[in-house]
N, C-alpha and C positions, 0 to 999 in steps of 0.2 A: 404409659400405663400397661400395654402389653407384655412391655421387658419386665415390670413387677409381677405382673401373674404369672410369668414364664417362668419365673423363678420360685413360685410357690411348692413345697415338695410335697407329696401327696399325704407324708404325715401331718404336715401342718396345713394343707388341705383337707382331710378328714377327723383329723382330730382339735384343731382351733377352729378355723373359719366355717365351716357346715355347722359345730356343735352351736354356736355361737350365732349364727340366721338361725337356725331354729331355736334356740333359748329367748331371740327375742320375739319372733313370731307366736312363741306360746306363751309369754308373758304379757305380749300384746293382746290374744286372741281371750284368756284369763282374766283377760282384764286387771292385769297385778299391776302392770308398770307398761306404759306405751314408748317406744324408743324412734323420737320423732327423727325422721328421714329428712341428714342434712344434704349431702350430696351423695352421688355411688361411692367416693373413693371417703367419704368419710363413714359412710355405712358399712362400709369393708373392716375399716379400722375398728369401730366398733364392734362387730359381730367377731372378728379375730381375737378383741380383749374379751370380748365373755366367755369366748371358747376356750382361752388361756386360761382364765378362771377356771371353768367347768375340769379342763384336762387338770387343772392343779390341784382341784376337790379331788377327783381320782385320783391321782397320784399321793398325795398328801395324807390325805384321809381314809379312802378305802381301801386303797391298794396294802398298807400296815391294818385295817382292821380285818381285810380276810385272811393276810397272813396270819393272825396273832389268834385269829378262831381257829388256824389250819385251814381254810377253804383255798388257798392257793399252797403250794412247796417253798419250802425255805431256799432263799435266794444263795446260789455260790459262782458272784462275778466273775471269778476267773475261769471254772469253767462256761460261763456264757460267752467269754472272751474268746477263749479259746472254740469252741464251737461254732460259734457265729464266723470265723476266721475261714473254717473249715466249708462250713454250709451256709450259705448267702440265703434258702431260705428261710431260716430262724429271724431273720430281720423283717421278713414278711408276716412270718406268723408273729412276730412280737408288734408288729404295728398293727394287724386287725385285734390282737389282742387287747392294744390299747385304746382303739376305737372302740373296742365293745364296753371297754371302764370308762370311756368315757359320754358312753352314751349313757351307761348305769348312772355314773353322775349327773350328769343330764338332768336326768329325770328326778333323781333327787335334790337337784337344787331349786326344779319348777314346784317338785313337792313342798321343800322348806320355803319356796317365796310366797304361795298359796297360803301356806299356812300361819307363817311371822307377819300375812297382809295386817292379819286385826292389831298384834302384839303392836305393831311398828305404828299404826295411826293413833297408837293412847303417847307415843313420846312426840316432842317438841322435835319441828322437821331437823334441826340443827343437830341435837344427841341423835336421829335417826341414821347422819349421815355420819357422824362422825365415829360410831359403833359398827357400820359399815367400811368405812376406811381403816379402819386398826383392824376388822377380818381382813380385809383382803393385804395389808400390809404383813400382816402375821402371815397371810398362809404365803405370799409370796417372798418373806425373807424364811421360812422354814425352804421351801421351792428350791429358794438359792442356795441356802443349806446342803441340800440334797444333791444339786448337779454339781457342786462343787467334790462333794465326798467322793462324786464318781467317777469325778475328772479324775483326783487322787488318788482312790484306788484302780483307773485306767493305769495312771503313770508308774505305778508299787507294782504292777503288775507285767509290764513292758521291761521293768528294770531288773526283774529275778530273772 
């Protein structure tokens, strides 16, 4: 169990597994949804999946809606590539960066579960879950979408 935490790396320390104990802590404390405690390392697992969630809401979702407002710059990978190459701190500022979207999301996902409590108890528990699993399958094959592109344009980019 120690060699598994040892290996946890602080962005997916800070951005899955904390986002993720607290997601369930305030949907516990809410009163939206209680996420009963099966063992530590099963709890682990679980609090890692909602925070992979939560990161995927930011990434997926708001990271293209403040682009598309302008509240963040137009992305151009190659020079990140190249800079990041250069300056090792850009990988830092890009992870608390991403911590911070992901706490935004965060909170708007405790937002939207607060508030889809009433919509969700007029459907039959069955369409509840399964309206919930095609989101989360959508936003995670868009996800895959996504780091695939970037693999790609890693590699288009290594090869000019």
């Amino acid at each position: 169990m120690n060699d598994i935490l040892a290996k946890i790396s602080s962005y997916n320390l800070f951005n899955n597994l904390v986002p993720g104990a607290i997601l369930a802590a305030l949907l516990s404390l809410l009163d939206i949804y209680h996420i009963g405690s099966l063992s530590f390392v099963a709890d682990l697992v679980v609090y890692y999946f909602l925070g992979m969630v939560v990161s995927r809401v930011g990434s997926i979702l708001i990271d293209p809606a403040l682009r598309l407002f302008r509240l963040l710059p137009p992305r151009n990978y190659g020079a990140f590539i190249d800079a990041s190459a250069k300056d090792e701190k850009i990988l830092v500022l890009l992870e608390t960066s991403n911590m911070y979207r992901t706490v935004f999301a965060l909170l708007l996902v405790v937002f939207a579960a607060f508030n889809l409590r009433s919509f969700s108890s007029s459907l039959s528990p069955g369409t509840a879950i399964n309206i919930g699993l095609l989101v989360l399958a959508a936003l995670f094959l868009v996800s895959y979408r996504k780091q695939n592109y970037f693999i790609t344009k890693r590699v288009e980019h290594h090869k000019s």
